[in-house]
C-alpha positions as CSV (number, residue, x, y, z in Angstrom):
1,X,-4.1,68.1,1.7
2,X,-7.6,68.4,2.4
3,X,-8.4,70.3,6.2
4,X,-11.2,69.4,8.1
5,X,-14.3,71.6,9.4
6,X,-16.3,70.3,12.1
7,X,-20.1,71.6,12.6
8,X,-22.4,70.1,15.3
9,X,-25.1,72.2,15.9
10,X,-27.5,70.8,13.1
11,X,-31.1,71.7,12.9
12,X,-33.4,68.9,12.5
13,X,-36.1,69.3,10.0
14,X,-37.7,65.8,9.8
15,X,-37.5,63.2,12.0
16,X,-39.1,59.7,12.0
17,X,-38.1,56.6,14.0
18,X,-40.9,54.4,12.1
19,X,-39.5,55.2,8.4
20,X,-35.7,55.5,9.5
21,X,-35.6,58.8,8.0
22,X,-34.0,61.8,9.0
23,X,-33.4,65.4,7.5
24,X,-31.5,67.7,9.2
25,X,-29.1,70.8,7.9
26,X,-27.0,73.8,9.1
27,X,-25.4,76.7,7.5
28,X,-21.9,77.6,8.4
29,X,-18.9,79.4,6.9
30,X,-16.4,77.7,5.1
31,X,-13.4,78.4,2.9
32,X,-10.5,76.6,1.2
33,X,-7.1,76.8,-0.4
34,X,-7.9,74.1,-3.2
35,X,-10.9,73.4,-5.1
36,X,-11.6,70.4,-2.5
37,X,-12.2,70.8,1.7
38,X,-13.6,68.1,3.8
39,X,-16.7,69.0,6.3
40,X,-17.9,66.9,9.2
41,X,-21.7,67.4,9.8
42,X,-22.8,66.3,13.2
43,X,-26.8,65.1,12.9
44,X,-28.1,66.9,16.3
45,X,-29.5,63.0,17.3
46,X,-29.5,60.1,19.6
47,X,-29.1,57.6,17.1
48,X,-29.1,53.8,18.3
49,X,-27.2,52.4,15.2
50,X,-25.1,53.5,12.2
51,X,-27.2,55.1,9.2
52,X,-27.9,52.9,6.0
53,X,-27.7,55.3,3.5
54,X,-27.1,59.1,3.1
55,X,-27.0,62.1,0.7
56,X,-26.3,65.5,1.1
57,X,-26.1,69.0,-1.0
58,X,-24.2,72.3,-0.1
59,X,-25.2,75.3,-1.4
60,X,-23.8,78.7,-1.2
61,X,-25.8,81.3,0.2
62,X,-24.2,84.7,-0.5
63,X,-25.7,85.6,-4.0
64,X,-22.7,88.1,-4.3
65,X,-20.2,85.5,-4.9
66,X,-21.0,83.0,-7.6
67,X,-19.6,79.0,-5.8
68,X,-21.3,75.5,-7.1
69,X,-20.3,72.9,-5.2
70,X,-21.2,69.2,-5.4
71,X,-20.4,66.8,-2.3
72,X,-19.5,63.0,-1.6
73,X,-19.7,61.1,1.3
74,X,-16.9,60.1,2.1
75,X,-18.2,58.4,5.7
76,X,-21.3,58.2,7.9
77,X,-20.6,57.6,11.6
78,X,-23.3,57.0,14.1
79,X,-23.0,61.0,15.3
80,X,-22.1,62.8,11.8
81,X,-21.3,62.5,8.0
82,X,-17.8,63.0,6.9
83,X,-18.9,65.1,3.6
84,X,-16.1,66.1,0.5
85,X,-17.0,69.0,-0.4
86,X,-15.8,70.2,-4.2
87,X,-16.4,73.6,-6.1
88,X,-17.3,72.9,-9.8
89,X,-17.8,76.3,-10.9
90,X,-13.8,76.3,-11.3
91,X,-11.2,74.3,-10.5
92,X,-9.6,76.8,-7.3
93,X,-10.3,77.3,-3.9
94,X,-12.7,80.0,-2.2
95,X,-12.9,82.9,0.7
96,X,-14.9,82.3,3.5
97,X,-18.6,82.3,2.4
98,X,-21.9,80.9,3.9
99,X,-23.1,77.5,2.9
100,X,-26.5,75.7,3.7
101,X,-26.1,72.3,4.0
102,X,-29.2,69.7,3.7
103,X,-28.6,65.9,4.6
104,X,-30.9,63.0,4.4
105,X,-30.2,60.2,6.2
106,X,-31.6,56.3,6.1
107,X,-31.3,53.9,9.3
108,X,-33.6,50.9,7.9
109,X,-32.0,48.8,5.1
110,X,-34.6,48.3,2.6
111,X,-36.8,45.4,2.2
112,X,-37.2,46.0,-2.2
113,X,-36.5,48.4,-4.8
114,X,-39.3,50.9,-3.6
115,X,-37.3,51.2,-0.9
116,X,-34.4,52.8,-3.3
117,X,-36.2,55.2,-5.0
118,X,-35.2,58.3,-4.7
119,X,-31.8,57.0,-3.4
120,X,-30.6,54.6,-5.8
121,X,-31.4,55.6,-10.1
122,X,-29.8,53.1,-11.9
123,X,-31.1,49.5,-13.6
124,X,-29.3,47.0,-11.6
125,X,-28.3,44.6,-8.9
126,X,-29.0,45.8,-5.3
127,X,-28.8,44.4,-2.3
128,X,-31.8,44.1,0.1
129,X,-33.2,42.4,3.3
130,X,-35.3,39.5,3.7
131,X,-37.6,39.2,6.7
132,X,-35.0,37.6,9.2
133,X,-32.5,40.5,8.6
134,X,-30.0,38.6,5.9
135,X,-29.0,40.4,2.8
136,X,-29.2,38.9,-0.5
137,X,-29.0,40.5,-4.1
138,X,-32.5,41.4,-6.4
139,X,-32.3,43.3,-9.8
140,X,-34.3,46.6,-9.5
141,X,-35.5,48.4,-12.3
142,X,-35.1,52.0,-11.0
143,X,-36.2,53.8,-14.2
144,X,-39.5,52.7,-15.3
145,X,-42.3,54.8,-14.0
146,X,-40.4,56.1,-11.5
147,X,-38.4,52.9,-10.6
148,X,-38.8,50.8,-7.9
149,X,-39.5,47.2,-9.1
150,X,-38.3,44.3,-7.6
151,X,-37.5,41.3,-9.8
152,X,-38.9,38.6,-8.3
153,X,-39.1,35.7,-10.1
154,X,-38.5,34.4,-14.3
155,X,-40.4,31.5,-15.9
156,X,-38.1,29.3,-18.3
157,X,-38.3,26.8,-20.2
158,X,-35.3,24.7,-20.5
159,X,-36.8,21.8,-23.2
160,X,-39.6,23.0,-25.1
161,X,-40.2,18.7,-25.7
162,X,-39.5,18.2,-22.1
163,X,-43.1,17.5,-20.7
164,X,-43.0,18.2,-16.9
165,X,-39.2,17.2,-16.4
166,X,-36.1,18.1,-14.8
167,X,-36.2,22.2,-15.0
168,X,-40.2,22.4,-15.0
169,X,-40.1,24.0,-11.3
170,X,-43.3,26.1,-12.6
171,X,-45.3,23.2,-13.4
172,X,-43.3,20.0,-12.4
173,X,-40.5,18.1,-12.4
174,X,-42.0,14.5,-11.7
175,X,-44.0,13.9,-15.0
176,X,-47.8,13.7,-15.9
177,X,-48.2,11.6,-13.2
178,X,-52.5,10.8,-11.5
179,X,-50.1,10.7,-8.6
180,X,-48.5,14.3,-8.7
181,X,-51.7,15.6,-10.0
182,X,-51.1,19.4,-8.7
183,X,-47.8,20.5,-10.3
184,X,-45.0,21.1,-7.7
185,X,-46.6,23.8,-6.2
186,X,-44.0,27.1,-6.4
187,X,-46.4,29.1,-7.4
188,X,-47.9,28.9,-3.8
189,X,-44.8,28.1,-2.0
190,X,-41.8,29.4,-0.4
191,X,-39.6,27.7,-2.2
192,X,-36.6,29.4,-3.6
193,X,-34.5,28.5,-6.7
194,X,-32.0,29.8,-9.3
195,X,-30.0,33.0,-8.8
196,X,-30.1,36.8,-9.9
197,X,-27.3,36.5,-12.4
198,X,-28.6,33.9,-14.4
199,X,-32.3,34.7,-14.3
200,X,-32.9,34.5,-18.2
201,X,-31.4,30.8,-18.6
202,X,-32.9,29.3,-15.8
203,X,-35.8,29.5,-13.3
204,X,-35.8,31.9,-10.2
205,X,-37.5,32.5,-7.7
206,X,-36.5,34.5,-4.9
207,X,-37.4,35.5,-1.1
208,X,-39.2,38.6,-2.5
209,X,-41.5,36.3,-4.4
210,X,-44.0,35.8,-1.1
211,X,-42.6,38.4,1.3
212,X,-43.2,41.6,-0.4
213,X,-46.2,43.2,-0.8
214,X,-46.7,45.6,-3.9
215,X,-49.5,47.7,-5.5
216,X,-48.8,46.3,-9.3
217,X,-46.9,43.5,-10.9
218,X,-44.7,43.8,-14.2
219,X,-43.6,41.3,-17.1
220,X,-40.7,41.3,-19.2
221,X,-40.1,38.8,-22.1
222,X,-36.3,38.2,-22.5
223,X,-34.3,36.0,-25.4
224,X,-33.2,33.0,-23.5
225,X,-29.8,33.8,-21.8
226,X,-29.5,37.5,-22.0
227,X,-26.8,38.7,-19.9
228,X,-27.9,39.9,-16.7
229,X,-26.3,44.1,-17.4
230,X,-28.7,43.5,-20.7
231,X,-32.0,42.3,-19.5
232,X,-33.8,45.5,-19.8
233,X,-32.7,46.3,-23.3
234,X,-32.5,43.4,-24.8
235,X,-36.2,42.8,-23.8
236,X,-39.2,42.8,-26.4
237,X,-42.1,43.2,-24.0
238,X,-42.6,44.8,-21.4
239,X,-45.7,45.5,-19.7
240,X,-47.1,46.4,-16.5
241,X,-50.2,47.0,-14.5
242,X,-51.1,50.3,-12.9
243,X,-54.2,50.4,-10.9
244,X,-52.6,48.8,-7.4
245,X,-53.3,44.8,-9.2
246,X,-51.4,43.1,-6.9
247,X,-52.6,44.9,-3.6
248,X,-56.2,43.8,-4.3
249,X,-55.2,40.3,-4.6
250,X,-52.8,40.2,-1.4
251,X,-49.8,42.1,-2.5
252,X,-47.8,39.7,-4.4
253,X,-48.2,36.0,-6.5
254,X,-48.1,33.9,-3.6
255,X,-51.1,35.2,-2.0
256,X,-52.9,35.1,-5.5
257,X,-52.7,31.9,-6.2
258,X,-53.1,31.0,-2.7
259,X,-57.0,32.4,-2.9
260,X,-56.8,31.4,-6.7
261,X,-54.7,27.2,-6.4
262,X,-53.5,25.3,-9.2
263,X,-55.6,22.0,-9.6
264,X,-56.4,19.7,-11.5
265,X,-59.7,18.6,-12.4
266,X,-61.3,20.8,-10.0
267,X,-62.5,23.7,-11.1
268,X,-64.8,24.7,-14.5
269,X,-63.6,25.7,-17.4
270,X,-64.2,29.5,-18.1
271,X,-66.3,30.4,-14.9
272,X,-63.6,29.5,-12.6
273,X,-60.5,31.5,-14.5
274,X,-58.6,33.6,-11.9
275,X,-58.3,37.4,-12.1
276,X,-57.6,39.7,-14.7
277,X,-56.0,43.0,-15.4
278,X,-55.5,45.7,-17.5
279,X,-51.9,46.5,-18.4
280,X,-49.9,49.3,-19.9
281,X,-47.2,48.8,-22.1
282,X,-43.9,50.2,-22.1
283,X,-42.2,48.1,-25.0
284,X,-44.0,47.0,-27.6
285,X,-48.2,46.8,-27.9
286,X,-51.0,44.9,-27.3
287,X,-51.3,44.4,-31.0
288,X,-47.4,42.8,-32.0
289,X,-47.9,41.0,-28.7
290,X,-51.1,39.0,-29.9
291,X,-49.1,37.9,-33.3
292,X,-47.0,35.9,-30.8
293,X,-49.6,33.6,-30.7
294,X,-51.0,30.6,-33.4
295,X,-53.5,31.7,-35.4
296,X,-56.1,30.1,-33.8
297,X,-55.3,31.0,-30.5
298,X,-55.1,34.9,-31.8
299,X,-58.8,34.6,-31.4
300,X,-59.6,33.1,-28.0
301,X,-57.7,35.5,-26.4
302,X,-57.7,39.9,-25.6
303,X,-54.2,41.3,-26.0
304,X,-53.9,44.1,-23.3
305,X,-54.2,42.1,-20.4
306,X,-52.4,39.7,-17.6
307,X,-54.4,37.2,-16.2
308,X,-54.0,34.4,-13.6
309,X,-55.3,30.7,-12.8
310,X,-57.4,29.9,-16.0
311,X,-58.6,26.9,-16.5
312,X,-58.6,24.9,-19.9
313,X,-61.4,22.5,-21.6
314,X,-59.9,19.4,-19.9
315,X,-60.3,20.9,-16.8
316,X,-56.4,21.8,-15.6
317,X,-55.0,25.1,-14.6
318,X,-52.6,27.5,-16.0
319,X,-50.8,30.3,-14.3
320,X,-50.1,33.3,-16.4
321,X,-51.6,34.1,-19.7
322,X,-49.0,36.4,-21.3
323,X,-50.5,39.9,-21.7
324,X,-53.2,38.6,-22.6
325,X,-56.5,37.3,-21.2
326,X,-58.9,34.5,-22.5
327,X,-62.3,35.3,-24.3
328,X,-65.3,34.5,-23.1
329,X,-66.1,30.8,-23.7
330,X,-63.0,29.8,-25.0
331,X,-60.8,27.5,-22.9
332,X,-57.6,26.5,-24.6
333,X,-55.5,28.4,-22.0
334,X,-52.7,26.4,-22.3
335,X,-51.8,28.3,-25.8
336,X,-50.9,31.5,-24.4
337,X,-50.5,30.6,-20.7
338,X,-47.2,29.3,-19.0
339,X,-47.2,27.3,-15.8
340,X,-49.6,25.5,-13.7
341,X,-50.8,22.1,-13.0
342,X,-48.8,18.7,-14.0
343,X,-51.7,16.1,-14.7
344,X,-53.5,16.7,-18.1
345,X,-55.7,13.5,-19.1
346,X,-57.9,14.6,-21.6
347,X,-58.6,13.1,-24.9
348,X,-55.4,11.0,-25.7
349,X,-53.8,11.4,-22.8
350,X,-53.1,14.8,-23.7
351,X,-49.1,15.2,-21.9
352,X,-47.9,17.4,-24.1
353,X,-50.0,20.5,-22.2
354,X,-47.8,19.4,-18.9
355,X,-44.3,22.0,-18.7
356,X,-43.4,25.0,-17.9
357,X,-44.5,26.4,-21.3
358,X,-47.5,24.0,-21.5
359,X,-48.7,24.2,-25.1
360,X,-47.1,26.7,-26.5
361,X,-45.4,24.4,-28.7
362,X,-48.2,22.0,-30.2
363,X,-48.8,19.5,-33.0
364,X,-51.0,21.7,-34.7
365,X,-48.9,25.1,-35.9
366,X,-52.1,27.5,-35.8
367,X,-51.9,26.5,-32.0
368,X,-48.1,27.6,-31.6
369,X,-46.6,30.2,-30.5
370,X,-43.7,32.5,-32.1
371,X,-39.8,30.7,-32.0
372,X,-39.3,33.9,-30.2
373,X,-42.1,33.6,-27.8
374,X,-41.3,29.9,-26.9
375,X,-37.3,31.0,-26.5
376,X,-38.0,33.9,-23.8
377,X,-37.9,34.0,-20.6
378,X,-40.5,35.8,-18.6
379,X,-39.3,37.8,-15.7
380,X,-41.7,39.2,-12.6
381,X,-41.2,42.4,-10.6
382,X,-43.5,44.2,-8.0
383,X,-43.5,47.6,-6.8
């Protein structure tokens, strides 16, 4: 049986109504029979809602007696935390003696992984809230640099032969048509498609895609349906700028290729190719990642780089170059590029660059990419 200890009179060491969060704490006696006791921890505010989130530590204060506790939250009211408070030192109960305890608490739900850190530490699904309020799930990657990303989106190509068809929602799904010249247009959109759980055998694209704003952008190459619990270690590449990337183009994709549009016959090759950015690696290199590519294309392009909107010899755009970015005067993009436009009428009537993984697979085998490269998926966070 567990008794109950009630403390109101918390000091307040931080408090912010436009972050939502709060630190207080208060140091009280406290004993127990067993090795468990129960406190209630009043927060000292006029709060208008229940708190999101909260944490707290309890720490003894006599250095005389020798007590490690850990605590759980067993509840969080609108006036005070129900906290469990346990010794771990041993398994009995204590005297009275003096314990400081320190609580955080969160009142906005968060809006993307960054909002977790230092709440949330592990690689997985979270819930967070799109920009009308409404919950829906994302995969965070809480562990990388410091965690924080927010999966956003995966490119995948469901028929390698399948040239701008059903599944193509990166390029498009009505054919290399004169009359659908532009590609279906996702990568400016708001469309949303697919679902968290099933982001490495299809194509998603979620709310965080164009309402987020981050400071860099990540890419992760995962084998073609890889279970969601396995994404992150079952990935071969992964790779991520760090110089706030994404903040100087808008804070996320949709801005980008909002200033940098996918169309066809419109732009010039090589002058008109989108931005580019150094990235560092945190799975593989620069150097196994160019080998993914023909032989041919190993030297149009600079491994150690992500780059966006280039633009190819018949004059049609790509979307992302994977960690790479194209040479100087070389414009066969659509070797090591995924994504884009949906009309490509060059010499021959050249369809097979339309798809999600344009021309990664080609006629021509020193133009090809890796069976591994053209059987990934590539997944997209911010932070």
């Amino acid at each position: 049986m567990l008794c109950t200890v009630v403390f109101f009179a918390c000091i307040t060491f931080v408090s912010s109504e436009i972050t939502g969060l709060h630190i207080g704490g208060f140091e009280g006696m406290v004993a127990s029979t067993t090795n468990k006791t129960r406190v209630e921890v009043g927060y000292n505010l006029c709060l208008n809602s229940v708190p999101y989130h909260a944490i707290a530590t309890a720490i003894n204060k006599w250095a005389d007696q020798y007590l490690e506790f850990s605590t759980t939250i067993l509840e969080i009211k609108q006036d005070r935390l129900v906290i469990e408070v346990t010794r771990v030192d041993q398994n009995s109960g204590w005297d009275a003696t003096l314990i400081h305890f320190k609580w955080t608490i969160y009142m906005n739900p968060p809006d993307s992984c960054n909002d977790l850190r230092g709440i949330e530490h592990k690689d997985k699904v979270y819930m967070i809230t799109d920009s009308d309020g409404l919950e829906y799930p994302v995969y965070c990657d809480m562990t990388t640099d410091g965690g924080g990303w927010t999966l956003v989106a995966s490119i995948h190509e469901n028929d390698i032969n399948g040239k701008c068809t059903a599944g193509d929602r990166w390029s498009s799904e009505h054919g290399n048509s004169a009359e659908h010249p532009h590609g279906d247009g996702n990568w400016e959109n708001n469309n949303t498609f697919g679902d968290v759980a099933h982001a490495a055998s299809d194509d998603y694209k979620n709310d965080a895609y164009f309402q987020l704003n981050g400071s860099d952008v990540m890419i992760w190459h995962v084998p073609n349906n890889t279970l969601l619990q396995r994404y992150k270690s079952s990935s071969y590449f992964r790779y991520r700028t760090s110089n706030g990337f994404l903040s100087k183009q808008g804070g996320n994709l949709q801005t980008l290729f909002q200033r940098f549009p996918l169309r066809d016959n419109k732009y010039q090759r090589g002058a008109d190719n989108g931005p580019s950015s150094s990235v560092v690696f945190d799975k593989g290199s620069k150097n196994t990642l160019a080998k993914e590519f023909g032989t041919s294309m190993q030297g149009e392009v600079e491994p150690g780089y992500i780059q966006f909107r280039t633009i190819n010899y018949e004059h049609s755009a790509f979307a992302l170059c994977l960690g790479v970015r194209i040479k100087p005067n070389k414009y066969n993009t659509e070797h090591a590029c995924v994504g884009g436009t949906s009309y490509h009428n060059g010499d021959g009537d050249l369809k097979v660059y339309c798809g999600d993984y344009s021309a990664l697979e080609f006629i021509e085998s020193r133009w090809s990419a890796t069976s591994q490269l053209k059987t990934s998926v590539f997944m997209v966070f911010y932070r």
